[in-house]
N, C-alpha and C positions, 0 to 999 in steps of 0.2 A: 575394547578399542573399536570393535567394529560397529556396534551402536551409537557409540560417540559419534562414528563419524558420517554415518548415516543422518543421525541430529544436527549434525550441522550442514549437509549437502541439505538437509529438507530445507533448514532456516534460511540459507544462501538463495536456493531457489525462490522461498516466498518471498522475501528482499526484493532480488529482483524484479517478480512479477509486481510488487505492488508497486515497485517505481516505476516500472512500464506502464502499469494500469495509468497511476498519478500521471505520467506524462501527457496519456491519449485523451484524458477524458476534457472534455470540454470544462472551461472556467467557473459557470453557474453553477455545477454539479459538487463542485468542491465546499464541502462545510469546516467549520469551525476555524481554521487558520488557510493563509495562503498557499498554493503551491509549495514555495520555497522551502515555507515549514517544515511542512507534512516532508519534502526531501528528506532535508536537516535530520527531521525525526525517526525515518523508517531508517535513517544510515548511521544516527548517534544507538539506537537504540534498537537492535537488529531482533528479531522475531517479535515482539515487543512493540514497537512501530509501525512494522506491515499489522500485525491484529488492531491495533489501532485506529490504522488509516482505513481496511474496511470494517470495522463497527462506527467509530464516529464519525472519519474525516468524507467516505463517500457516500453520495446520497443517492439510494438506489429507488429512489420511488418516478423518476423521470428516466427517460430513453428518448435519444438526437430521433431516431429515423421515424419515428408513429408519431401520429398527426395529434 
């Protein structure tokens, strides 16, 4: 029982964090579908969706603030 729910406070957390992430980043930075999606998707499909969104959906080869 107490594993279980360890598993699921981790997956709850990434959840979140990656819809923070999705929220903050800038629009250019987002690949393969649009925001709304990538939402849609890390909240239809929990743990499963945040790993998603950072393998395909964000594009970590640019940074806002370096020239």
């Amino acid at each position: 029982m107490g594993r279980l729910l360890i598993v699921i406070v981790a997956a709850v957390i990434l959840d979140i964090f990656a819809v923070v992430d999705l929220v903050l980043i800038e629009k250019h930075r987002v690949r393969a579908f649009p925001k709304v999606f990538w939402v849609i998707i890390i909240l239809v499909v929990p743990f499963v969706g945040a790993i998603l969104w950072f393998l395909v959906g964000r594009d970590w080869g640019s940074r806002g603030g370096e020239p």
